[in-house]
BALOBA-1460 file (C-alpha; in Angstrom, 3 decimals):
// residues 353
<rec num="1" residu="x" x="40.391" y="-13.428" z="-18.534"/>
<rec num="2" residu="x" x="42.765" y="-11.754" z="-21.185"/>
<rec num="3" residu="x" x="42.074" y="-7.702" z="-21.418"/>
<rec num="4" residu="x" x="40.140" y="-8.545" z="-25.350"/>
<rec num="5" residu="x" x="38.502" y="-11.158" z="-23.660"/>
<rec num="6" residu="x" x="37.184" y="-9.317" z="-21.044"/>
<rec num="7" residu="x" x="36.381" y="-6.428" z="-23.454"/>
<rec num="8" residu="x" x="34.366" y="-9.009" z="-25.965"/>
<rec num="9" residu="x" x="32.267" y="-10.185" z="-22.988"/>
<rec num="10" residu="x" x="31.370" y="-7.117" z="-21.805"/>
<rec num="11" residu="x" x="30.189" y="-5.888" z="-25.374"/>
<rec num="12" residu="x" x="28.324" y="-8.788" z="-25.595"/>
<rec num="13" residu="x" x="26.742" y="-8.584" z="-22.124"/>
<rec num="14" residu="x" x="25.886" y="-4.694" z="-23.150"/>
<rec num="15" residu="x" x="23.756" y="-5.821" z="-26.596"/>
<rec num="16" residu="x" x="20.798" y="-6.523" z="-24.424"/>
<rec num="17" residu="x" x="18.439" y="-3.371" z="-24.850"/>
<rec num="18" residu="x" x="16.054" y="-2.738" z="-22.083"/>
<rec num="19" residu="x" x="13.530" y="0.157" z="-22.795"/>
<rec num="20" residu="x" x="12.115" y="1.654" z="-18.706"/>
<rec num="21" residu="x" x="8.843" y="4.210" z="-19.010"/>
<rec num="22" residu="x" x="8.710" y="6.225" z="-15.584"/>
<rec num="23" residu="x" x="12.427" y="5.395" z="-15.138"/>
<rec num="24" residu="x" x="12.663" y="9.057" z="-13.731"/>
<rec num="25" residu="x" x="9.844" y="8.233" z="-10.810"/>
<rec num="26" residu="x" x="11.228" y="6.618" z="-7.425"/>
<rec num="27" residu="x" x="11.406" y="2.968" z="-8.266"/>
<rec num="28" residu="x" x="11.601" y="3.231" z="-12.102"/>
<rec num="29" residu="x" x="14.870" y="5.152" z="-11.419"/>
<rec num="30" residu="x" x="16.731" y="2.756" z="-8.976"/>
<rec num="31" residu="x" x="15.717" y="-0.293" z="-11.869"/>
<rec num="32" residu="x" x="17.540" y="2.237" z="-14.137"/>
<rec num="33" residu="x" x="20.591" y="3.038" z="-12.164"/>
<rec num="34" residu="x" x="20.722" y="-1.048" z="-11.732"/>
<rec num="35" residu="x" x="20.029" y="-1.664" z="-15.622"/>
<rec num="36" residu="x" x="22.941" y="0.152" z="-15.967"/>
<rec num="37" residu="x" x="25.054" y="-1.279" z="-13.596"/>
<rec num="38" residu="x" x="24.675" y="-4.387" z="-15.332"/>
<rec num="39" residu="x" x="25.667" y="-2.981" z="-18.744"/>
<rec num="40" residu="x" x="22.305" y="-3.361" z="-20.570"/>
<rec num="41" residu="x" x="21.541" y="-0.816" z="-22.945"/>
<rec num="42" residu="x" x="19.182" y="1.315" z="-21.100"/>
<rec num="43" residu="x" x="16.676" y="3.733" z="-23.141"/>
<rec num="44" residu="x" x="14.359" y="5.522" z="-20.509"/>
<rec num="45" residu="x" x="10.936" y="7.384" z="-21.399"/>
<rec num="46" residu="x" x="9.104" y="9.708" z="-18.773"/>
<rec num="47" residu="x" x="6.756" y="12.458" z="-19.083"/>
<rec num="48" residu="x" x="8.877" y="14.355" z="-15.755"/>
<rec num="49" residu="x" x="5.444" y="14.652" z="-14.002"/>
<rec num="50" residu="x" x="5.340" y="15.941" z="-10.448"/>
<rec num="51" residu="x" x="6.603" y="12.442" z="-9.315"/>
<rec num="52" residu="x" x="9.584" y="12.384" z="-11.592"/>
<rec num="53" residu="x" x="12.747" y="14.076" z="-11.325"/>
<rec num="54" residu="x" x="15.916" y="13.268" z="-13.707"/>
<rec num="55" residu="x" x="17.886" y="14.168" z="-10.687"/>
<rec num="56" residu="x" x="17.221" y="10.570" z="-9.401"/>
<rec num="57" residu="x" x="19.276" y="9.709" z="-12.565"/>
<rec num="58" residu="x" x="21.573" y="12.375" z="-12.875"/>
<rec num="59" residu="x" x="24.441" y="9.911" z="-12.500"/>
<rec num="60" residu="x" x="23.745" y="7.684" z="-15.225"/>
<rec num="61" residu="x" x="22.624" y="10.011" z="-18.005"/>
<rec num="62" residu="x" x="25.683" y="9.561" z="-19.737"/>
<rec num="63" residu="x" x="25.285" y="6.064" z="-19.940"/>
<rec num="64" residu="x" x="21.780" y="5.941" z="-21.202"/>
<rec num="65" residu="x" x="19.349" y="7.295" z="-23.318"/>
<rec num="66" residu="x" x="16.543" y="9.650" z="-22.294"/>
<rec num="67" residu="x" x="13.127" y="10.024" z="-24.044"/>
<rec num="68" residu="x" x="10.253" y="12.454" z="-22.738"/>
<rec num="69" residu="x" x="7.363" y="11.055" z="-24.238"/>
<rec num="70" residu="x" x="3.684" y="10.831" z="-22.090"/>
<rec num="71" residu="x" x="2.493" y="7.366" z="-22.646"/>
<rec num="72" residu="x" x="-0.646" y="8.913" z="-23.145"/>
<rec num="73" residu="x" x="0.354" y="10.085" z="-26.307"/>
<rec num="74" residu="x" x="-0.066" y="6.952" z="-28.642"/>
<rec num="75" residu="x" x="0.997" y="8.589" z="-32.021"/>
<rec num="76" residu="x" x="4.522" y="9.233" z="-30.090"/>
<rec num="77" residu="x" x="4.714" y="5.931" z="-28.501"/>
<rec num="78" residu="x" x="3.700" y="4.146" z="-31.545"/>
<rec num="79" residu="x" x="6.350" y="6.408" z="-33.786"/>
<rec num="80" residu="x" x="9.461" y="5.388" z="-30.950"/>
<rec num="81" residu="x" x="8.757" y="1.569" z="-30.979"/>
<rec num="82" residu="x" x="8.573" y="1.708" z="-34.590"/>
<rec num="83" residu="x" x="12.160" y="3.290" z="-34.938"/>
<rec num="84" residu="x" x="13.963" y="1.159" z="-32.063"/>
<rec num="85" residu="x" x="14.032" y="-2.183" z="-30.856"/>
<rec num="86" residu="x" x="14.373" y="-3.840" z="-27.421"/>
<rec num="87" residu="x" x="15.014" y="-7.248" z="-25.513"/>
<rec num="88" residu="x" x="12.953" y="-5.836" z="-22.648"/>
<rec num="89" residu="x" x="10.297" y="-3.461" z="-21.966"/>
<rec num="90" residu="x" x="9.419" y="-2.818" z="-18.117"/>
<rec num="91" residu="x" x="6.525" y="-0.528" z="-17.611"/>
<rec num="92" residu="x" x="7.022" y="1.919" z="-14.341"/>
<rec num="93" residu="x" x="4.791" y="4.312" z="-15.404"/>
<rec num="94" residu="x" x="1.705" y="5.562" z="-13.402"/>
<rec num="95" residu="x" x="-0.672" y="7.237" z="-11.289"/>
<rec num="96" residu="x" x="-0.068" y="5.799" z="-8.080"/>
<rec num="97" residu="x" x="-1.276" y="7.635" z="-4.722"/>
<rec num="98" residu="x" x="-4.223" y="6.723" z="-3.577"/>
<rec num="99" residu="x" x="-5.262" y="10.076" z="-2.141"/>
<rec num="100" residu="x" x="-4.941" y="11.709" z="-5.779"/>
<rec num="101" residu="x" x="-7.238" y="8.925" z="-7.119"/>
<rec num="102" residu="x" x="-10.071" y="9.659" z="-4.342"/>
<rec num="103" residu="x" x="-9.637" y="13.470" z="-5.504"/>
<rec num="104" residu="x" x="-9.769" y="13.169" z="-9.070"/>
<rec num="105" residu="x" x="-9.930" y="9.567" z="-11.085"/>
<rec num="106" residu="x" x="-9.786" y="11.104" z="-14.633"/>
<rec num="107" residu="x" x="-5.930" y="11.171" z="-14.919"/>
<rec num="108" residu="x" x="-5.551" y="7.581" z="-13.296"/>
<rec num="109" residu="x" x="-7.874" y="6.020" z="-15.588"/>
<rec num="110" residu="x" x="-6.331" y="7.866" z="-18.924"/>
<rec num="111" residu="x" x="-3.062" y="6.971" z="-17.666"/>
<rec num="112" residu="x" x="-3.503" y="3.360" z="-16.019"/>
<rec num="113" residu="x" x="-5.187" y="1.823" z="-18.304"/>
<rec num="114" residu="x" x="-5.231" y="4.264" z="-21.795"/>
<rec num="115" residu="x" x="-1.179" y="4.745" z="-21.491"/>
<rec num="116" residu="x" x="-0.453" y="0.842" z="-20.728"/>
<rec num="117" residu="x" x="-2.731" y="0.254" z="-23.742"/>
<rec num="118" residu="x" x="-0.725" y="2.523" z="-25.686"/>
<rec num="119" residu="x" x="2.614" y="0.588" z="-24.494"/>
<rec num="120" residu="x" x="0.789" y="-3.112" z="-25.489"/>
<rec num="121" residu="x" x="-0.166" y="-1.337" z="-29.376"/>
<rec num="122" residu="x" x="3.519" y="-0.619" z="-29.379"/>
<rec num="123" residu="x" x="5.374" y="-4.104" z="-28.138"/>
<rec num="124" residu="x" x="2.312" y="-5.536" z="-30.642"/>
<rec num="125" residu="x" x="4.315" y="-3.946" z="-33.182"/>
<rec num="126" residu="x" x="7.594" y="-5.765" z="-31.805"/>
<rec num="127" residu="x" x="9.491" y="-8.944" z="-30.901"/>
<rec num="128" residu="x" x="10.136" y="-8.741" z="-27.735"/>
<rec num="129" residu="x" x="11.870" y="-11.160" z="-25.011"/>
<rec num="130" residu="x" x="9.386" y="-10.103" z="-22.310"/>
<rec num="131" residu="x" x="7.242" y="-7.144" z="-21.238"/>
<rec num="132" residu="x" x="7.840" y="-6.853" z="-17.489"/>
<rec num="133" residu="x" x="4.046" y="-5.061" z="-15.977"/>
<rec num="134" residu="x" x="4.514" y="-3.384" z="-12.977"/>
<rec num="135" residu="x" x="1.401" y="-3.682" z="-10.781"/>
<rec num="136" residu="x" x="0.542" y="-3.303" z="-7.242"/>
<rec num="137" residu="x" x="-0.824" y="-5.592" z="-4.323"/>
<rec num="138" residu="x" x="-3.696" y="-3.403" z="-3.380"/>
<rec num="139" residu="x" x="-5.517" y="-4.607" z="-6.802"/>
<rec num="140" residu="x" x="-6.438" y="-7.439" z="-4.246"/>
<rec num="141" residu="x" x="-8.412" y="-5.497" z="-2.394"/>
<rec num="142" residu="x" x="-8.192" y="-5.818" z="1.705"/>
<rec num="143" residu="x" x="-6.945" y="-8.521" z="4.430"/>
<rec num="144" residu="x" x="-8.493" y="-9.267" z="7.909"/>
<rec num="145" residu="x" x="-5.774" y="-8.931" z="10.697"/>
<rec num="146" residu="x" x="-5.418" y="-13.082" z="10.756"/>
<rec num="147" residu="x" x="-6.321" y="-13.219" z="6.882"/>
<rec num="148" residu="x" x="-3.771" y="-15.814" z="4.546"/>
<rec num="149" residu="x" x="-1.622" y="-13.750" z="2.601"/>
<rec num="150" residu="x" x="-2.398" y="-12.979" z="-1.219"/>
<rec num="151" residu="x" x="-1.134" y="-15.030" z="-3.346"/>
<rec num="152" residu="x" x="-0.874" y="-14.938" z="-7.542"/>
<rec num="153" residu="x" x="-4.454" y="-17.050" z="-7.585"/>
<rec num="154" residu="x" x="-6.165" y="-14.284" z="-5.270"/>
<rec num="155" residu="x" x="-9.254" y="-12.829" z="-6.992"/>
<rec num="156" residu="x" x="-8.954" y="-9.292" z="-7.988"/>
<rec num="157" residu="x" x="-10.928" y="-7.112" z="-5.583"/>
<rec num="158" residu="x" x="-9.593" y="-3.114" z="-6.436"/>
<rec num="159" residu="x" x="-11.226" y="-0.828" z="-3.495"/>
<rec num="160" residu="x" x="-9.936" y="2.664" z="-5.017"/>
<rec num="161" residu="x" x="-9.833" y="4.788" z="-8.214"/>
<rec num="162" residu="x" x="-6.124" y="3.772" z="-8.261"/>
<rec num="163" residu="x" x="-6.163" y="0.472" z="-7.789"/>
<rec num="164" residu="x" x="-9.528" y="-0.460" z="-9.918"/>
<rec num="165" residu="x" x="-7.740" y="1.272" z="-12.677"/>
<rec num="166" residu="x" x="-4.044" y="-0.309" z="-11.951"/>
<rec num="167" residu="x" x="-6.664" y="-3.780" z="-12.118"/>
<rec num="168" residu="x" x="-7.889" y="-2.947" z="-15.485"/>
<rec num="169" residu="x" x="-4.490" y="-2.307" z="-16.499"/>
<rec num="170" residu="x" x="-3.435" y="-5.965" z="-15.363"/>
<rec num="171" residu="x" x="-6.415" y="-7.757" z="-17.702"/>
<rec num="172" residu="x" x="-5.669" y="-5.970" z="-20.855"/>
<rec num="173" residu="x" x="-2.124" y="-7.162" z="-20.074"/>
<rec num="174" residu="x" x="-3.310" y="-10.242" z="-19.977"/>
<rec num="175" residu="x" x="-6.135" y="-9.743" z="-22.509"/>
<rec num="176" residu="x" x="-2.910" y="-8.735" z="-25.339"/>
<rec num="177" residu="x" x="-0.650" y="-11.792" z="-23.897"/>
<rec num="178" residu="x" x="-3.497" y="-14.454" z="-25.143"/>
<rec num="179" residu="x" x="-5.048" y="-12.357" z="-27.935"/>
<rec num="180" residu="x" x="-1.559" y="-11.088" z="-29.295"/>
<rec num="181" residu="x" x="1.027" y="-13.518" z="-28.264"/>
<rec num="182" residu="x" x="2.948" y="-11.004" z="-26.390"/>
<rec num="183" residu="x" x="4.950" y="-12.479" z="-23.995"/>
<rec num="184" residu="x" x="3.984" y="-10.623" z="-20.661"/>
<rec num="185" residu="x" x="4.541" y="-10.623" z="-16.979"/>
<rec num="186" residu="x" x="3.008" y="-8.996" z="-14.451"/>
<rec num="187" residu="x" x="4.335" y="-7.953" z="-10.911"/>
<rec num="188" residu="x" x="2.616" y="-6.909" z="-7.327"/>
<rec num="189" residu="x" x="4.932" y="-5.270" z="-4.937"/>
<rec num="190" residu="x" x="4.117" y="-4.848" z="-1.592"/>
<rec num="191" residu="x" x="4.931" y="-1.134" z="0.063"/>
<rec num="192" residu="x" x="8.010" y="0.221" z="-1.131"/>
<rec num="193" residu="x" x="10.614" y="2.492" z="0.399"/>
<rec num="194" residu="x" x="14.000" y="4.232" z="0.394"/>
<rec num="195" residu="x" x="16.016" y="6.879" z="-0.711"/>
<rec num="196" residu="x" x="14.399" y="9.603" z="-3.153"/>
<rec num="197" residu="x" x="11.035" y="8.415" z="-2.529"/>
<rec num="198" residu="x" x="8.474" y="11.735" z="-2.715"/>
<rec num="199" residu="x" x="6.890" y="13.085" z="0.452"/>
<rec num="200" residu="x" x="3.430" y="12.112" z="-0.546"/>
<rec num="201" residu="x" x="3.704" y="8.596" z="0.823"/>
<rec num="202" residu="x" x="3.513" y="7.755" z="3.897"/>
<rec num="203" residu="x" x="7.663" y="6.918" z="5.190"/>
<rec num="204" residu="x" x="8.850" y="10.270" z="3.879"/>
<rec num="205" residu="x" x="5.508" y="12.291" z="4.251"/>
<rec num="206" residu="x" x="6.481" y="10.849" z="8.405"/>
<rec num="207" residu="x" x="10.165" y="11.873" z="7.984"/>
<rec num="208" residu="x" x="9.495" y="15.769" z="6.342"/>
<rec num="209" residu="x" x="6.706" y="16.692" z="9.208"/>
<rec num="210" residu="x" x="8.317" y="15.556" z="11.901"/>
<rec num="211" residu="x" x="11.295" y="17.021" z="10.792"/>
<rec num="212" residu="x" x="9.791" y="20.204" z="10.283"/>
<rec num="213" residu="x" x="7.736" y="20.214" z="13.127"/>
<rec num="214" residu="x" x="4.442" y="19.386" z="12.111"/>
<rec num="215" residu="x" x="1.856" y="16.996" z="12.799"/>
<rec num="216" residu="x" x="2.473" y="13.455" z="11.195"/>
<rec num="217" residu="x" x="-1.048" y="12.986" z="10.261"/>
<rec num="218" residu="x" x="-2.296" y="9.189" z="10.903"/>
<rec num="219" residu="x" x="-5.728" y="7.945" z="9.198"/>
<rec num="220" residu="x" x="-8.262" y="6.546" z="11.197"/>
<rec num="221" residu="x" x="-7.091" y="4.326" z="14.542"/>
<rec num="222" residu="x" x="-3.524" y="3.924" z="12.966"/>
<rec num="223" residu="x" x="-4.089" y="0.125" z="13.033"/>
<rec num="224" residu="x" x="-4.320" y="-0.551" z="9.258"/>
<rec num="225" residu="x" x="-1.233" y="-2.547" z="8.294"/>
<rec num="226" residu="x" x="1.386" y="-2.480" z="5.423"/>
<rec num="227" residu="x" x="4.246" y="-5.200" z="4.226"/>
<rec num="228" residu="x" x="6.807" y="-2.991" z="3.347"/>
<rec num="229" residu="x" x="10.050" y="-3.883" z="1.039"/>
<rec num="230" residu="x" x="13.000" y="-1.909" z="0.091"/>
<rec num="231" residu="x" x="13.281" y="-0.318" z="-3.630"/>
<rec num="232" residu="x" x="16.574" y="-1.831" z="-4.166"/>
<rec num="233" residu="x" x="15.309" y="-5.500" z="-2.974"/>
<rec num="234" residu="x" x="11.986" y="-4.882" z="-5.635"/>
<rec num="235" residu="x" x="14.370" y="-4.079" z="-7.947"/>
<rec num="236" residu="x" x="16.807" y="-6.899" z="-7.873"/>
<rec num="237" residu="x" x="13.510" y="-8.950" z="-7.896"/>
<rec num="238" residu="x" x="12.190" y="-7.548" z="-11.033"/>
<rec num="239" residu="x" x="15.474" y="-8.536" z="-12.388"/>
<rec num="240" residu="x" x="15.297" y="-12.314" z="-11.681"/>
<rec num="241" residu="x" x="12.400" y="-12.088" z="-12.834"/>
<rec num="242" residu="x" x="12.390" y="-10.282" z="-16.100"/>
<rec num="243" residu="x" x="15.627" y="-13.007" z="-16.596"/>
<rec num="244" residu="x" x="14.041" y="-16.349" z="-15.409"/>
<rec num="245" residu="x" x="10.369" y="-15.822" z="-14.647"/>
<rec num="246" residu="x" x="7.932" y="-17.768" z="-16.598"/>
<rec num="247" residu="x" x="6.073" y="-15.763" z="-19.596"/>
<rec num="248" residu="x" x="2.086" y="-14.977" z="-19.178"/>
<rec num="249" residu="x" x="2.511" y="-15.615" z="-15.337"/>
<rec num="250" residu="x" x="2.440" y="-13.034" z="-12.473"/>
<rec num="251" residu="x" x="4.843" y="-12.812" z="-9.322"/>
<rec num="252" residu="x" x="4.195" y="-11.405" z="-6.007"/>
<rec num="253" residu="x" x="7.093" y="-9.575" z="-4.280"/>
<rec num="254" residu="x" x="7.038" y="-8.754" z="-0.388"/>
<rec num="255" residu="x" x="9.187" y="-8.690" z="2.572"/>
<rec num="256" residu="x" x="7.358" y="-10.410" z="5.271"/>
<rec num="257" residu="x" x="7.877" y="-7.224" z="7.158"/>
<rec num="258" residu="x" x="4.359" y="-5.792" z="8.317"/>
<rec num="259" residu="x" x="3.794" y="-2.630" z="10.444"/>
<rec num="260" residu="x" x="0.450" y="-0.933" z="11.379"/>
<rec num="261" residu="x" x="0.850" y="2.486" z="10.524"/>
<rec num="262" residu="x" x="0.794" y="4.323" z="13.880"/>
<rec num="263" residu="x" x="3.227" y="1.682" z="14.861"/>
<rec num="264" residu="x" x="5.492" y="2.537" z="11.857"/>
<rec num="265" residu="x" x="5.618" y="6.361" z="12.783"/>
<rec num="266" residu="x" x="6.583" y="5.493" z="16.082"/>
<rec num="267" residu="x" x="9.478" y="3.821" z="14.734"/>
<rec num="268" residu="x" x="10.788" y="6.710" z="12.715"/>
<rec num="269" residu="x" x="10.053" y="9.321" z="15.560"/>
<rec num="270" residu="x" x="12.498" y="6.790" z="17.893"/>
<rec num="271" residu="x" x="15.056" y="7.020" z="15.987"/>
<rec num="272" residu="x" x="14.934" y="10.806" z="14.651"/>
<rec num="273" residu="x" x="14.389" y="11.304" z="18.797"/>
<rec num="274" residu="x" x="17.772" y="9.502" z="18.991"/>
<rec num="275" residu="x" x="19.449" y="11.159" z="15.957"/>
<rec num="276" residu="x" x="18.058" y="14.608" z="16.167"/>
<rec num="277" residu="x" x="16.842" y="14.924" z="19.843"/>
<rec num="278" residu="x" x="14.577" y="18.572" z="20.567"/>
<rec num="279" residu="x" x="12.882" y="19.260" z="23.959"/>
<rec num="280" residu="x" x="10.020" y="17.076" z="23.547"/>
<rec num="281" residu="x" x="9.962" y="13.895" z="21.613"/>
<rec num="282" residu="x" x="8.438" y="13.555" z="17.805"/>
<rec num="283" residu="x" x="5.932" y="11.504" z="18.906"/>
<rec num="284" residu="x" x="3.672" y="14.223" z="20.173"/>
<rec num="285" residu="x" x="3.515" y="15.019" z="16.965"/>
<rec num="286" residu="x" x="1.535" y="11.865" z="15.887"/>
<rec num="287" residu="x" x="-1.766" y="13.277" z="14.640"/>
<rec num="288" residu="x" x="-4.592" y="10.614" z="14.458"/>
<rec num="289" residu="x" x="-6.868" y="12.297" z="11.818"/>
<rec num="290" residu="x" x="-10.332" y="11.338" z="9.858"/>
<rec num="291" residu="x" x="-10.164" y="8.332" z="8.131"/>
<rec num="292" residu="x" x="-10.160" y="8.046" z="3.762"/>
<rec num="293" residu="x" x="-12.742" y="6.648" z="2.027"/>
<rec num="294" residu="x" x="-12.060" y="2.846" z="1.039"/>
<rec num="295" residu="x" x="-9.572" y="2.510" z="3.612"/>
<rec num="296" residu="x" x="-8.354" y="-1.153" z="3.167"/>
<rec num="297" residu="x" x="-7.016" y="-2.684" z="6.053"/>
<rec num="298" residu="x" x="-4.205" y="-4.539" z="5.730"/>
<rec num="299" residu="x" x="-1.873" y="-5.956" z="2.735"/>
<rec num="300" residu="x" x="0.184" y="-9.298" z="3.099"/>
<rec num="301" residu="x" x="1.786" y="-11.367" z="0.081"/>
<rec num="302" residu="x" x="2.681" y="-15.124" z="-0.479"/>
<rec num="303" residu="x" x="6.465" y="-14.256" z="-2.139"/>
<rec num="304" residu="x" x="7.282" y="-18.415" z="-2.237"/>
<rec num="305" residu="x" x="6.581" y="-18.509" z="-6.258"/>
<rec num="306" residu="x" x="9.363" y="-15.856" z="-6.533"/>
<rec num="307" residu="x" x="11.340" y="-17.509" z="-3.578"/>
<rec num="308" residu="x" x="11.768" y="-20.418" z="-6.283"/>
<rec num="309" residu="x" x="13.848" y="-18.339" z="-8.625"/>
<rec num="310" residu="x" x="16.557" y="-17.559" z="-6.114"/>
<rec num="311" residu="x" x="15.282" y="-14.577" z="-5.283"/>
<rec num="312" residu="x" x="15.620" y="-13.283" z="-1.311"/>
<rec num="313" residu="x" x="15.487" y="-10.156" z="0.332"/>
<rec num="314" residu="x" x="18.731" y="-8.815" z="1.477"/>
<rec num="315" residu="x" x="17.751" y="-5.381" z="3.388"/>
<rec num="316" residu="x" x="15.769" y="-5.779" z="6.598"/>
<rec num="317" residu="x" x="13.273" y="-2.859" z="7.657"/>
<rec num="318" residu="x" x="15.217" y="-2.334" z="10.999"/>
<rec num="319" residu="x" x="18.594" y="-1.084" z="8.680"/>
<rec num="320" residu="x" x="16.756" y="0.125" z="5.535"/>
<rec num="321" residu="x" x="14.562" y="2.327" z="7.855"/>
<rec num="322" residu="x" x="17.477" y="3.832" z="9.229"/>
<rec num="323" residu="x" x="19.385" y="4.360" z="5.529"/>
<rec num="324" residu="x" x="16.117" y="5.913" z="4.622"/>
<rec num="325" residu="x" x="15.890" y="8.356" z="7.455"/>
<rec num="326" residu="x" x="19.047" y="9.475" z="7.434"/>
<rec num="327" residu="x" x="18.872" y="10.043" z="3.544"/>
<rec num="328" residu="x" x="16.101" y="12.513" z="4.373"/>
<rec num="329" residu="x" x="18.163" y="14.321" z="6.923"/>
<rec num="330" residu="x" x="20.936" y="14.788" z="4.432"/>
<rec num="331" residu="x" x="19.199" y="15.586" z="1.758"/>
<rec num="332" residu="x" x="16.280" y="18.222" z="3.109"/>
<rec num="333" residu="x" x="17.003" y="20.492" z="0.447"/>
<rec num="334" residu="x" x="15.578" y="18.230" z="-2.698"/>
<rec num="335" residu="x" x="12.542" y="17.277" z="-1.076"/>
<rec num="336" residu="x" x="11.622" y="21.094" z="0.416"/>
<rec num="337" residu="x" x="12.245" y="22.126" z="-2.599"/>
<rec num="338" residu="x" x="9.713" y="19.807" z="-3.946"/>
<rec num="339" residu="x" x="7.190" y="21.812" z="-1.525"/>
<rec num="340" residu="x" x="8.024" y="24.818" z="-2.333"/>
<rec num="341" residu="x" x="7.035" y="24.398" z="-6.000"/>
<rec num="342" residu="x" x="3.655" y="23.489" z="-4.682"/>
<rec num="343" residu="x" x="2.920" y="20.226" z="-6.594"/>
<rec num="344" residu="x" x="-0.679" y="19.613" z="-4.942"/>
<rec num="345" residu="x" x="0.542" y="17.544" z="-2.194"/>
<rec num="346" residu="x" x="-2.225" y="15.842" z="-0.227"/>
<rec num="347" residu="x" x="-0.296" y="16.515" z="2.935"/>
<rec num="348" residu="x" x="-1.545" y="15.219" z="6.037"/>
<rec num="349" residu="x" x="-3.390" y="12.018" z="4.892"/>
<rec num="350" residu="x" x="-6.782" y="13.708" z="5.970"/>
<rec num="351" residu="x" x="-5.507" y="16.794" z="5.761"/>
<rec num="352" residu="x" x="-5.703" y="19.272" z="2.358"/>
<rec num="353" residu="x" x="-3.089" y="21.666" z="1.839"/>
């Protein structure tokens, strides 16, 4: 390929416009960083909540354009679809830990299902190539331990705040898709994890006590299990699918990887034991601690629809957890000083701080 050749393809291939709310929040910003990557023309909204940090995409700001709006605010949202226009809109943007949701509902309701509302009244007002809706798989509800996997015909059975109001999100979705003719599609994840994730969830809540010698709190018996997939595999997925799914459909995205949780703190205390050995190993710091209310059991998806596409996942939990642990240890200083600007962390999953 001649050098104005190459040049002509690559302005081409950089035309598409992809717009990313919450594209400063853990896995909105790794879709970002690959949006970019892939020379789309990436506009990013976030409100830079607690959960966001533009230091997830500090690399790319040159090469895309950053908007703080709060999706909440529907004259704002309404005003920046009305001056731009986009190939893609994928929605990141949420209240998403559980724990927050038992606390207080109010800002998962106004956000989940007011904000995404707010998005729909905006694309409404567009011609769009698809609206990518990012969901969750615990809008199913719970799994017995020898339960079939979800699939995308399971019945919607939300046992939290969060997830009732990440479920009400999904049917308006749908609801503006028939009504509207926008052309929609929604996603369920199973647990993500990596790099830059915040200490509230459970991988790097594990990682930061252990590594500063506290209890790593455990709900309940420790038996409830998780699937758990690696941002940058739910990523590429989201790609492949945003690309080639089919419109007004929904896709389920797991690993096949599933870990009870006492099982998965184990893991990480093995290796930090091997990595960062003190007198007595970091599993005596394994806390079993009162059980939350709603406490569903286990999540497990059916990824075979997705399978179809070409999709696979390329990072398996036994390197990924590693990667991700040793990311922490590195890089202490971001996420103390996310607890030292005292952000209401629910630490100890039981526990209040």
């Amino acid at each position: 390929m001649t050098g104005v050749r190459f040049y002509q393809f690559m302005k081409k291939k950089s035309q598409n416009k992809i717009l990313v709310f919450g594209g400063a929040g853990f896995i909105g910003s790794k879709f970002v960083d690959m949006a970019v990557s892939k020379h789309y023309k990436t506009y990013v909204i976030d409100s830079l909540t607690y959960a966001s940090d533009l230091e997830r995409i500090s690399h790319v700001m040159n090469d895309i354009s950053f908007f703080k709006i709060d999706i909440n605010n529907k004259k704002e949202v309404l005003k920046f679809f009305l001056k731009n226009d986009f190939d893609y809109v994928v929605n990141f943007a949420a209240e998403s830990h559980v724990d927050r949701s038992i606390d207080g509902s109010d800002i998962f309701v106004k956000t989940n299902i007011n904000g995404t509302v707010n998005i729909l009244e905006g694309i409404r007002r567009k011609k769009v190539k698809n609206y990518i809706h990012i969901s969750t798989d615990e809008v199913f509800g719970s799994l017995g331990k020898n339960s079939p996997k979800f699939n995308e015909l399971t019945r919607y059975d939300p046992k939290s705040p969060y997830s009732a109001s990440k479920a009400a999100a999904d049917h308006l979705v749908k609801a503006w898709h028939t009504t509207y003719g926008i052309p929609v599609i929604i996603t369920h994840s199973c647990n993500n994890y990596g790099p830059w994730q915040l200490i509230e969830k459970f991988i790097p809540l594990s990682i930061s006590k252990a590594l500063t010698n506290q209890n790593i709190p455990i709900y309940g018996s420790g038996k409830n299990i998780r699937e758990w997939i690696h941002v940058d595999d739910h990523c590429k997925a989201l790609f492949e699918i945003m690309l080639n799914g089919r419109v007004g459909e929904r896709y389920l995205i797991g690993s096949g990887e599933e870990f009870c949780n006492i099982e998965l703190a184990n893991i990480i205390c093995i290796y930090l034991d091997k990595v960062k050995p003190k007198k007595e190993s970091y599993k005596k710091l394994i806390k079993l601690v009162q059980d939350r209310p709603g406490h569903d059991f286990r999540y497990s998806l059916n990824s075979n629809k997705i399978k179809k596409l070409g999709w696979k996942k390329e990072i398996n939990f036994k390197s990924g957890i590693v990667e991700t642990i040793d990311w922490y240890i590195r890089n202490e200083k971001w996420w103390k000083k996310k607890i030292k600007k005292g952000f209401n962390l629910r630490v100890g999953l039981g526990e209040k701080k």
